[in-house]
MIDOSE-1310 file (N, C-alpha, C; in nm, 2 decimals, decimal comma, always signed):
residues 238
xxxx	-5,86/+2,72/-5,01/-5,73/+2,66/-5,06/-5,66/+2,61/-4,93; -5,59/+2,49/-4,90/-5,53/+2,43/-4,83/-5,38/+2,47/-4,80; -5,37/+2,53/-4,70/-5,26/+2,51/-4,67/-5,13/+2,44/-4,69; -5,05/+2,51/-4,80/-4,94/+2,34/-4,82/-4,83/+2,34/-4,75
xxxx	-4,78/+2,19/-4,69/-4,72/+2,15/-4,63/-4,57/+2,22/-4,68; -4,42/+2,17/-4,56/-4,36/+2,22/-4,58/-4,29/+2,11/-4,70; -4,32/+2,01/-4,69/-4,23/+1,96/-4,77/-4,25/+1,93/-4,90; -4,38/+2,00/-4,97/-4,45/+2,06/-5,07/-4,36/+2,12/-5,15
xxxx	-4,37/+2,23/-5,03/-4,31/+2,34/-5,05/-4,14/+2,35/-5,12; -4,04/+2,25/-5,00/-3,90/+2,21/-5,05/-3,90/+2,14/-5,19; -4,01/+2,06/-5,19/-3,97/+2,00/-5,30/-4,02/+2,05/-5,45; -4,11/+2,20/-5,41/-4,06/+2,29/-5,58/-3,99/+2,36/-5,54
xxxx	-3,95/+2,40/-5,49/-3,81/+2,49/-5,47/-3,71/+2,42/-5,55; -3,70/+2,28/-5,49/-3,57/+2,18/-5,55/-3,59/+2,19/-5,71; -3,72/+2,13/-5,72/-3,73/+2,10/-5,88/-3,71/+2,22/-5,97; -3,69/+2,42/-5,90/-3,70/+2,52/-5,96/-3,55/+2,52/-5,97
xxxx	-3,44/+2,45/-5,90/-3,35/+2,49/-5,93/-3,25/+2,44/-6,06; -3,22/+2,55/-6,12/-3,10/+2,49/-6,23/-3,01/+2,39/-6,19; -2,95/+2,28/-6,30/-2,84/+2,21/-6,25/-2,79/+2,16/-6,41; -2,67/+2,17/-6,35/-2,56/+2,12/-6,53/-2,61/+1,97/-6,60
xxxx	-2,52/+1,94/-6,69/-2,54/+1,87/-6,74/-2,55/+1,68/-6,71; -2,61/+1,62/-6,69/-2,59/+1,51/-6,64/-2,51/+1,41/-6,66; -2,43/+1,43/-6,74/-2,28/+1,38/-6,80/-2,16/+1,46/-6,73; -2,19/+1,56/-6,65/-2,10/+1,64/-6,58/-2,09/+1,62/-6,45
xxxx	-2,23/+1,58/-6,37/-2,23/+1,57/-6,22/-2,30/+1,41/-6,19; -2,36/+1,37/-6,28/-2,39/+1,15/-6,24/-2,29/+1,11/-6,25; -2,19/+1,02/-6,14/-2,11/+0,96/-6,10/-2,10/+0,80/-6,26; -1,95/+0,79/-6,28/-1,95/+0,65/-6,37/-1,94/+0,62/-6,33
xxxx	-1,92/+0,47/-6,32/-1,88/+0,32/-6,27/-1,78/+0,35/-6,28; -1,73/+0,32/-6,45/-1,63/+0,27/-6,52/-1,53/+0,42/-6,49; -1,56/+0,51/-6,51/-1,45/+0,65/-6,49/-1,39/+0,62/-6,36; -1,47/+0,60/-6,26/-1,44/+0,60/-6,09/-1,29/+0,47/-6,07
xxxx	-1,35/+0,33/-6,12/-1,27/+0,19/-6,12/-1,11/+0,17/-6,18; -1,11/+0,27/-6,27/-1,01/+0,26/-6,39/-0,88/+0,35/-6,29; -0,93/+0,45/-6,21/-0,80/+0,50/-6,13/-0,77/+0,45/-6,01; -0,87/+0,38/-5,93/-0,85/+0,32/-5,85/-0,79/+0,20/-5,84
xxxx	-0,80/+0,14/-5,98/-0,74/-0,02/-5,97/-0,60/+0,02/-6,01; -0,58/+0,11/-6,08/-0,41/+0,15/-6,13/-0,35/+0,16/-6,00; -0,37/+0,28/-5,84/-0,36/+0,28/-5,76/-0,30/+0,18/-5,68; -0,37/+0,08/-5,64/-0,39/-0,05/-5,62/-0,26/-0,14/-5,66
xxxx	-0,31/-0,10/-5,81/-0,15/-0,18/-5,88/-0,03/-0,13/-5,88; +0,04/-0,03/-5,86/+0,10/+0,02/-5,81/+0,15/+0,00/-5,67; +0,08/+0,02/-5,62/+0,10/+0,03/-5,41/+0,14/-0,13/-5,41; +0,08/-0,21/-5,51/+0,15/-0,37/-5,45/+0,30/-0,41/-5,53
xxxx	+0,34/-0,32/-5,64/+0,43/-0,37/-5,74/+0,53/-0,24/-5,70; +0,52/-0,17/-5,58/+0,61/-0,15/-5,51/+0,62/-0,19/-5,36; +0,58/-0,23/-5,30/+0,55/-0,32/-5,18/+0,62/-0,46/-5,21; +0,61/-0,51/-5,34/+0,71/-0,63/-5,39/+0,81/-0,58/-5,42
xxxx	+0,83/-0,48/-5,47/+0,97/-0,40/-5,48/+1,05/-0,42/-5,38; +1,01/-0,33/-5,29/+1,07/-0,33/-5,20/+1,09/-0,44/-5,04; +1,02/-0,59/-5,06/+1,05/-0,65/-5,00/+1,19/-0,74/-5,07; +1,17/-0,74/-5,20/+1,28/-0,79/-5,30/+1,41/-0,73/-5,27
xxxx	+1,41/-0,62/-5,26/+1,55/-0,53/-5,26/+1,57/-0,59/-5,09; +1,49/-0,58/-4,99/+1,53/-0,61/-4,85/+1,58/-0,76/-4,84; +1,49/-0,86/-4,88/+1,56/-0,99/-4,95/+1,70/-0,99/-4,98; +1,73/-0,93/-5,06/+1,86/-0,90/-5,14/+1,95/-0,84/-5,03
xxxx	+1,90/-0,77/-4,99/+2,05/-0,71/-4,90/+2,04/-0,82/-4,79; +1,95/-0,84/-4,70/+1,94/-0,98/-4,58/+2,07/-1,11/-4,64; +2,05/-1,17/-4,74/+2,10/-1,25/-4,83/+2,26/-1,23/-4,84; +2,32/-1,06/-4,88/+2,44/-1,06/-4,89/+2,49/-1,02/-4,77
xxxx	+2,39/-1,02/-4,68/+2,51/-1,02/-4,53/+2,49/-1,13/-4,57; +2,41/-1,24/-4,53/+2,45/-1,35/-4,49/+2,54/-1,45/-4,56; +2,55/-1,40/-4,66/+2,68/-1,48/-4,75/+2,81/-1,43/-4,70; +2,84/-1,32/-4,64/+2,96/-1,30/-4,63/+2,96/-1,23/-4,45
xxxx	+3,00/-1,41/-4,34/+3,00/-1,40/-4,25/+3,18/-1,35/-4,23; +3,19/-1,27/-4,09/+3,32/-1,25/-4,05/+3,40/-1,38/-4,05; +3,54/-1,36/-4,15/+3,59/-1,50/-4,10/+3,69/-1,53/-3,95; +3,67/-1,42/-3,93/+3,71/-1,47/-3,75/+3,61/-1,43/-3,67
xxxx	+3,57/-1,52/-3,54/+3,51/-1,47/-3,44/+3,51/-1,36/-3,36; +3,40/-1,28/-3,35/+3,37/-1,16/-3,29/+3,34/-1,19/-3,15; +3,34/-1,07/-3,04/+3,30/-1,06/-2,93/+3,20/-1,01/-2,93; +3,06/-0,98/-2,86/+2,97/-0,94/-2,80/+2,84/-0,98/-2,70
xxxx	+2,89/-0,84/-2,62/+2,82/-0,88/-2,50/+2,90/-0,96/-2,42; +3,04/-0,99/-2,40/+3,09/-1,09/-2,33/+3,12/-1,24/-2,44; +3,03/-1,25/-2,53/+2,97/-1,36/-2,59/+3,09/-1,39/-2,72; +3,19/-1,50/-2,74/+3,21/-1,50/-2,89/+3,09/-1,56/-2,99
xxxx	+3,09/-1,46/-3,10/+3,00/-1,53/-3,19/+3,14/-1,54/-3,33; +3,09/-1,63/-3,39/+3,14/-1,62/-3,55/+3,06/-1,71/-3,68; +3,10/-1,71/-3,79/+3,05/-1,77/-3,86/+3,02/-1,89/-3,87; +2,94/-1,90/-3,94/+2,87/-2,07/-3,90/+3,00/-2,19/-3,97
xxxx	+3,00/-2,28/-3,92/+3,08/-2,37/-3,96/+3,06/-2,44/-4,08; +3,14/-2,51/-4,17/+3,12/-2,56/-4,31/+3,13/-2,72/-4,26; +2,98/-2,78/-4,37/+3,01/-2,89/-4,33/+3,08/-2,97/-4,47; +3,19/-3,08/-4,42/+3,26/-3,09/-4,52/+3,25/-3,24/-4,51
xxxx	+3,20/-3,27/-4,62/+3,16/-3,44/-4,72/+3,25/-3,51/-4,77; +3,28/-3,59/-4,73/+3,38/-3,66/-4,85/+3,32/-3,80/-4,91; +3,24/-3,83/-5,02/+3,17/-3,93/-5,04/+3,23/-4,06/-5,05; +3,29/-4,04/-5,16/+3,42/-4,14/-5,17/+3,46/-4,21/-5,07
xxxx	+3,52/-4,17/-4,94/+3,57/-4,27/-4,84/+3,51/-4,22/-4,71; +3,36/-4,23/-4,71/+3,22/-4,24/-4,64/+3,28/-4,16/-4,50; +3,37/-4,01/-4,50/+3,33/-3,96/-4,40/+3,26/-3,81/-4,43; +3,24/-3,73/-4,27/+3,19/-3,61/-4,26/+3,20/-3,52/-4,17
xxxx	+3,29/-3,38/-4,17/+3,32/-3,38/-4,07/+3,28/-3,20/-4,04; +3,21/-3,12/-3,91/+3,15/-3,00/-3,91/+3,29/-2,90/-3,89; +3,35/-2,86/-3,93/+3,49/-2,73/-3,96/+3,44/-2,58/-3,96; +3,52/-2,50/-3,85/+3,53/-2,40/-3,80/+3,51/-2,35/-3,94
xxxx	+3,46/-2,20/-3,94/+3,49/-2,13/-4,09/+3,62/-2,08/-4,13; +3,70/-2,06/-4,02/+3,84/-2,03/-4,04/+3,90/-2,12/-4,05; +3,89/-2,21/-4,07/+3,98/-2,37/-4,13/+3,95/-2,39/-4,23; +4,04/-2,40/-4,30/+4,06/-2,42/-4,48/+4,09/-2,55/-4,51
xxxx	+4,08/-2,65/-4,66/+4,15/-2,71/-4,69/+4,29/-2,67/-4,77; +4,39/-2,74/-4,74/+4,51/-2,68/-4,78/+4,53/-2,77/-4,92; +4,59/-2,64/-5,00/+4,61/-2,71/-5,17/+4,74/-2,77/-5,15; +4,84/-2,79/-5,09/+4,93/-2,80/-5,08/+4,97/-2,95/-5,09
xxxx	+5,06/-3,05/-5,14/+5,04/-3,15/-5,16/+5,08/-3,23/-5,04; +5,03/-3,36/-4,98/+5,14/-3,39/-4,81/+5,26/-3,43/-4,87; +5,35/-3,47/-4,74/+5,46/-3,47/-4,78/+5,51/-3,60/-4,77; +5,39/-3,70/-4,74/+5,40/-3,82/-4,74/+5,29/-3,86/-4,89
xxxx	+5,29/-3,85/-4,97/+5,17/-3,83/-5,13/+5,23/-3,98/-5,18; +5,33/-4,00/-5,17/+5,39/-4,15/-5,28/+5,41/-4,22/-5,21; +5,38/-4,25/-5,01/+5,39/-4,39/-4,98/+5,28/-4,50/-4,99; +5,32/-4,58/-5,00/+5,27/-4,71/-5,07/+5,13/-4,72/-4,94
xxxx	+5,04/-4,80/-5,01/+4,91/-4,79/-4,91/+4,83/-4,69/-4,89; +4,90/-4,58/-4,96/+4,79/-4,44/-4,91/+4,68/-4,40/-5,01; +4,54/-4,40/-4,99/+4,45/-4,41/-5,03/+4,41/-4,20/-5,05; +4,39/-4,16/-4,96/+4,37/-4,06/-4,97/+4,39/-3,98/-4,88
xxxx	+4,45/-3,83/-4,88/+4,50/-3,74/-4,76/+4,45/-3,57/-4,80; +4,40/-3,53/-4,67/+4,32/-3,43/-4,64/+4,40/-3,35/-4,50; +4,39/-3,21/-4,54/+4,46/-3,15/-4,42/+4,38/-2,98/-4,42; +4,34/-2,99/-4,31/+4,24/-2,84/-4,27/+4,35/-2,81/-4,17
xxxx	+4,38/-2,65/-4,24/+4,47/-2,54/-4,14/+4,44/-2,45/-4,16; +4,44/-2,37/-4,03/+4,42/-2,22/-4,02/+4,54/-2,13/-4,06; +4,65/-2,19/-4,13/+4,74/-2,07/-4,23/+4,67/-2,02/-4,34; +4,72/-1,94/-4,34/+4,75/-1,85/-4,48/+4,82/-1,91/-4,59
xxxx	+4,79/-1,91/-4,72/+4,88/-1,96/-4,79/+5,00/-1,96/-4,83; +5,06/-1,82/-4,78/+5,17/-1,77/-4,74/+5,20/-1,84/-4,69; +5,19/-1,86/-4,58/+5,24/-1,92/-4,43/+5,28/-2,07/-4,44; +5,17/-2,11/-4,54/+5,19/-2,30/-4,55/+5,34/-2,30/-4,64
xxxx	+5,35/-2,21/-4,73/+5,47/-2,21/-4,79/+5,60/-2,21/-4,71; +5,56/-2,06/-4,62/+5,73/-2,10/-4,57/+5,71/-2,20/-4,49; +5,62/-2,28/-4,43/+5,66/-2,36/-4,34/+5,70/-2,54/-4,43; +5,67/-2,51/-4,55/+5,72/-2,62/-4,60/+5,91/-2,62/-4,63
xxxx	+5,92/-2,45/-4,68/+6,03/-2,39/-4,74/+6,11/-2,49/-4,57; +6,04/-2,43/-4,45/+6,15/-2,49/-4,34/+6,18/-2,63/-4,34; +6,12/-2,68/-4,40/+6,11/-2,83/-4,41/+6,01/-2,92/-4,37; +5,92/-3,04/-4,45/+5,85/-3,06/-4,49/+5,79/-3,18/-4,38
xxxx	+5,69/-3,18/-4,33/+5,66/-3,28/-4,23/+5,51/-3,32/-4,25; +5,49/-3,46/-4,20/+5,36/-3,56/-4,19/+5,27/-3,48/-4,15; +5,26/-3,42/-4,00/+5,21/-3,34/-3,95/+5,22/-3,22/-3,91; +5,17/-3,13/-3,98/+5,21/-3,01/-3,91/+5,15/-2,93/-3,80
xxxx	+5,20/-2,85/-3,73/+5,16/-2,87/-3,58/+5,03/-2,77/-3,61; +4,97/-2,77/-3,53/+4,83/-2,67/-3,52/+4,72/-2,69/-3,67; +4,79/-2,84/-3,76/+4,69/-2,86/-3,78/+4,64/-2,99/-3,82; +4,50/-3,03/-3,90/+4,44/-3,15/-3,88/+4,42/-3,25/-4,02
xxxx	+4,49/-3,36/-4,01/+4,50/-3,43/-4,08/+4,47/-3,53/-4,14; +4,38/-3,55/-4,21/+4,31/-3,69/-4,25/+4,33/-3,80/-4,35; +4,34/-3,92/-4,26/+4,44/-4,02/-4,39/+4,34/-4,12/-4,41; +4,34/-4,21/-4,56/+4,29/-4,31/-4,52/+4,40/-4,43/-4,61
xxxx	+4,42/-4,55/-4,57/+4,51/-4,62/-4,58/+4,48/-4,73/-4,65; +4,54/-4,86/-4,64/+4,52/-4,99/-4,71/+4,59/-5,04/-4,60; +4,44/-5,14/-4,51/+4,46/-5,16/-4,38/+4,60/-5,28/-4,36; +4,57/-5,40/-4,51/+4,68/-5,47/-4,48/+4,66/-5,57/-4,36
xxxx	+4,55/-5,58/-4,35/+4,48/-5,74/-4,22/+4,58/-5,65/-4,08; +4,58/-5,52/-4,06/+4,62/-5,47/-3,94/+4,55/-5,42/-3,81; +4,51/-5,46/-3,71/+4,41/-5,39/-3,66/+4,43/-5,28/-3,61; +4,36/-5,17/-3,54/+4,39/-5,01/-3,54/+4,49/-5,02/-3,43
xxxx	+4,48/-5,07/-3,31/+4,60/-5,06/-3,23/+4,74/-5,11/-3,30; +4,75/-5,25/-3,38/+4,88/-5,23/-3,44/+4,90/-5,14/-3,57; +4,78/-5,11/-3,62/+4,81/-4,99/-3,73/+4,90/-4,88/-3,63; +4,84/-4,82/-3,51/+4,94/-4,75/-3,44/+5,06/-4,76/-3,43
xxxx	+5,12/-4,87/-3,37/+5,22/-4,91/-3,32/+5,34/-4,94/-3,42; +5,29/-5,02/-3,51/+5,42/-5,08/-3,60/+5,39/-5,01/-3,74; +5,27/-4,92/-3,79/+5,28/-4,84/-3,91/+5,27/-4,71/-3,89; +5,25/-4,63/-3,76/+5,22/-4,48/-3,74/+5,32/-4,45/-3,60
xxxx	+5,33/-4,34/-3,59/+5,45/-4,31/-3,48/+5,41/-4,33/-3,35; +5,33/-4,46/-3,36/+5,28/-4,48/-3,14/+5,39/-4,59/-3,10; +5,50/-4,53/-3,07/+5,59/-4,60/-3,03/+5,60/-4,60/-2,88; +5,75/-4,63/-2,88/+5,79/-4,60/-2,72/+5,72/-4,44/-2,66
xxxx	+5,74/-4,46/-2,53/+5,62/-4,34/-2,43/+5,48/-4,32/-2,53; +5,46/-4,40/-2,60/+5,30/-4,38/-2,65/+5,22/-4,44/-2,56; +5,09/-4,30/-2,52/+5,00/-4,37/-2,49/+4,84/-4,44/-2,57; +4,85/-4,55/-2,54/+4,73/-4,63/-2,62/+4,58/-4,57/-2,54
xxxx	+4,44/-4,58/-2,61/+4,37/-4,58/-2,55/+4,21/-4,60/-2,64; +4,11/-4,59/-2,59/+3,99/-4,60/-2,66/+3,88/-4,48/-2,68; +3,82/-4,46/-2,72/+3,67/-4,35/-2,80/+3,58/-4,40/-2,87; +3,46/-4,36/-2,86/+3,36/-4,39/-2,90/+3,30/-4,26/-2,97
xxxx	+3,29/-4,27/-3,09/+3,28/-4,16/-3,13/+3,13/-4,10/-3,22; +2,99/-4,08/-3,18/+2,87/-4,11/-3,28/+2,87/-4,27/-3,27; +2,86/-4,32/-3,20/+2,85/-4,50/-3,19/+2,95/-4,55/-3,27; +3,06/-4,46/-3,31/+3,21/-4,56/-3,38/+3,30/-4,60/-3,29
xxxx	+3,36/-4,71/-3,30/+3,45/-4,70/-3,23/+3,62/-4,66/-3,30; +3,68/-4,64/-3,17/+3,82/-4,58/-3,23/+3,93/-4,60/-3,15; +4,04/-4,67/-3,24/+4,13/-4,65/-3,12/+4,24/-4,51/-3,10; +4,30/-4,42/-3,01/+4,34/-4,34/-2,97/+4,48/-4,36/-2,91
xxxx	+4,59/-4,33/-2,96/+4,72/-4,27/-2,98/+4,80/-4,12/-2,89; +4,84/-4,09/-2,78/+4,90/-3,97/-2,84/+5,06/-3,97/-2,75; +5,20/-3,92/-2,88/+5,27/-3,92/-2,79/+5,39/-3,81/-2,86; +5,48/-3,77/-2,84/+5,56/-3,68/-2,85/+5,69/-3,69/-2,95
xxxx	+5,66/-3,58/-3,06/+5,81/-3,59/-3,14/+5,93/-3,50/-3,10; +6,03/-3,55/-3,22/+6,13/-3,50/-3,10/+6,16/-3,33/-3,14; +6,06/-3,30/-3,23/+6,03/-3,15/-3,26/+5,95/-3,12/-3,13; +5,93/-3,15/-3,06/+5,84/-3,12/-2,95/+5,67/-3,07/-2,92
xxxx	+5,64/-3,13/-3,07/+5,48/-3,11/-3,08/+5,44/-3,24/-3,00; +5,32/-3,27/-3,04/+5,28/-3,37/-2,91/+5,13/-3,44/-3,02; +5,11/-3,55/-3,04/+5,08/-3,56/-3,15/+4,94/-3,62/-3,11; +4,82/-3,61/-3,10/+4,68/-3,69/-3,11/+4,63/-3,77/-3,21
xxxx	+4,64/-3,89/-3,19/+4,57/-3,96/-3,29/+4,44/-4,01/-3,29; +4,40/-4,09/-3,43/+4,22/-4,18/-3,40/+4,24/-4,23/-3,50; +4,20/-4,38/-3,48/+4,23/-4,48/-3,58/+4,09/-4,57/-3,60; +3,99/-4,55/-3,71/+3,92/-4,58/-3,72/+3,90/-4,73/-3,85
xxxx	+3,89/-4,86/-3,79/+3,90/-4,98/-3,90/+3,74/-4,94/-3,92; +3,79/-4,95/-4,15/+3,69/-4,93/-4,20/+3,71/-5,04/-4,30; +3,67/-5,20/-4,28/+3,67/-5,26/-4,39/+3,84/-5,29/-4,42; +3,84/-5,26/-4,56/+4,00/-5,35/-4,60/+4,10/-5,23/-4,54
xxxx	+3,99/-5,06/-4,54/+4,10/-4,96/-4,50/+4,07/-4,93/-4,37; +4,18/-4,82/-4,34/+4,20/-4,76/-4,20/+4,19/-4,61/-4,24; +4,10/-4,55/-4,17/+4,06/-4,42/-4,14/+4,18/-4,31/-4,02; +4,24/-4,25/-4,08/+4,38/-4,21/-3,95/+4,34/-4,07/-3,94
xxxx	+4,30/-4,02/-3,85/+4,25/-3,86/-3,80/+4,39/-3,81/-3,72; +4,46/-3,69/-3,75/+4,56/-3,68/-3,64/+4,60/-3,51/-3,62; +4,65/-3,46/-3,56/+4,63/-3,33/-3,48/+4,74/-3,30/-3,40; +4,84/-3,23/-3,46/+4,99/-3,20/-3,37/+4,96/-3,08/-3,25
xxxx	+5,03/-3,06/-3,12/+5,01/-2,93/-3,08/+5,15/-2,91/-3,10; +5,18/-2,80/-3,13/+5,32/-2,73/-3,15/+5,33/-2,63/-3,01; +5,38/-2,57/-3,08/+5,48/-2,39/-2,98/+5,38/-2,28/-3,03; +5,30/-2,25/-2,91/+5,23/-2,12/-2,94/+5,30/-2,00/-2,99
xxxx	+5,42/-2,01/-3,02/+5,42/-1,89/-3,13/+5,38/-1,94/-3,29; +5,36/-2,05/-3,27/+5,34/-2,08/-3,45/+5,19/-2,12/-3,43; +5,11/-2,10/-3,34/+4,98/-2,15/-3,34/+4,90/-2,02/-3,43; +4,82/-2,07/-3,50/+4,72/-2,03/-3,62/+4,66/-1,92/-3,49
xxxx	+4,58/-1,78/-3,55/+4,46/-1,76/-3,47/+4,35/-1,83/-3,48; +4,32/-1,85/-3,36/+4,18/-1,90/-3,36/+4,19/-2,05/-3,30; +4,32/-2,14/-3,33/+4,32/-2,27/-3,35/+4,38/-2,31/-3,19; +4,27/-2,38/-3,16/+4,30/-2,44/-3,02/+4,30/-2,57/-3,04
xxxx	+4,42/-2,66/-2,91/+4,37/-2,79/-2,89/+4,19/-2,80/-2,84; +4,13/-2,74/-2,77/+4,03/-2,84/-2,80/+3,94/-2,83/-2,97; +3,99/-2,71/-2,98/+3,89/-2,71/-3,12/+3,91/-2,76/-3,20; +4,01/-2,81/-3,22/+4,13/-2,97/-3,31/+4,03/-3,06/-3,29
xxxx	+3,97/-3,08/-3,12/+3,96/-3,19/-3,07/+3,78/-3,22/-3,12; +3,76/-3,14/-3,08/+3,58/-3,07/-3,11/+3,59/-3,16/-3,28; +3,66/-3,10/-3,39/+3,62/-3,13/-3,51/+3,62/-3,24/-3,51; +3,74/-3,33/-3,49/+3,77/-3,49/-3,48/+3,62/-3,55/-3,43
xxxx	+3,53/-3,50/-3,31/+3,47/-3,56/-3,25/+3,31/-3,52/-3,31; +3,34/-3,44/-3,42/+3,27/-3,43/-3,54/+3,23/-3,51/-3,59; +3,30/-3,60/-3,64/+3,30/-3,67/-3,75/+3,21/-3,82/-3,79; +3,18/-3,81/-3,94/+3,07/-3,90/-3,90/+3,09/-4,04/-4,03
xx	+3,04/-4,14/-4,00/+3,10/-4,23/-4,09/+2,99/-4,32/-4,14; +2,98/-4,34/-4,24/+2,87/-4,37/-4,34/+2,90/-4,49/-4,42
């Protein structure tokens, strides 16, 4: 009789041993796939979850920027500026976020030739009140005012001169503003604001941009001559 090898040998040993039922220990397909794909579904319909909810919060900061400028690092930062359209009489102009349009009616509304009037100030509504309560003026100082007219065959230097306050000690001058040209105004009332003008011929009408400086105790925060000057040089004409 022959000697039997060892692996003869292992392999009745194996075939002598008991083992359960083959519905107990053979692996399913279908049993194994069915928890793992739930898994799966899950781990991504919270992973969208939660990119949604981070969306959502990113979103309401950014809707609701500081309305005055911050410092940091040396650096002012503030909220982004609004750009403001007016379709109708083809301008456009980029405004600080702290400059409002004022609801307030001008105080020049019923003279003859006035087409349309716009005025961005850094008051409070409060504030525009009492300063009307003190009495009521064209321009009010520290802020910016936009007219457009019924030119009347005038050209912008005499629109200055003989329909707008560039009188005596007024100085005349020129700008080029985005490839427009413009004529430039500025001279002193006897309230002691100091008055900047831009007179832009558009066709039958006249485009009037204008910008008081007053008494730094009534100056808005935030509102500087150049930043008056900055928006003016904003502006775009279509």
């Amino acid at each position: 009789m022959l000697p039997q090898s060892l692996e003869t040998i292992f392999e009745r040993d194996l075939d002598q041993l008991p083992l359960p039922d083959a519905d107990r220990w053979v692996p399913k397909e279908k049993r194994d796939l069915v928890p793992v794909a739930a898994v799966v579904a899950f781990a991504i319909f919270l992973m969208v979850g939660l990119m949604t909810v981070a969306g959502m919060r990113a979103s309401s900061v950014l809707a609701s920027p500081p309305v005055r400028p911050t410092s940091s690092g040396g650096r002012l930062i503030g909220p982004l500026p609004n750009e403001y359209r007016n379709a109708e009489f083809g301008y456009n102009l980029t405004v600080p976020a702290w400059l409002r349009v004022s609801t307030l009616p001008p105080a020049n509304a019923t003279a003859k030739g006035l087409l349309h009037s716009e005025r961005f100030t850094g008051r409070s509504a409060e504030q525009e009140r009492a300063l009307v309560a003190a009495g009521p003026t064209a321009i009010p100082s520290w802020d910016l005012v936009i007219e457009v007219w019924q030119r009347d065959a005038f050209s912008a230097e005499q629109w200055a001169v003989q329909r707008d306050g560039c009188a005596a000690g007024c100085a005349l001058g020129s700008t080029v503003i985005h490839g427009t040209s413009a004529v430039t105004a500025v001279w002193t009332e006897s309230t002691g604001t100091t008055v900047h003008a831009f007179y832009f011929e558009r066709g039958p009408n006249i485009l009037v941009v204008r910008y008081a400086v007053g008494s730094e105790a009534d100056r808005p925060q935030d509102v500087t001559p150049e930043l008056l000057d900055q928006v003016v040089r904003s502006i775009g004409l279509v």
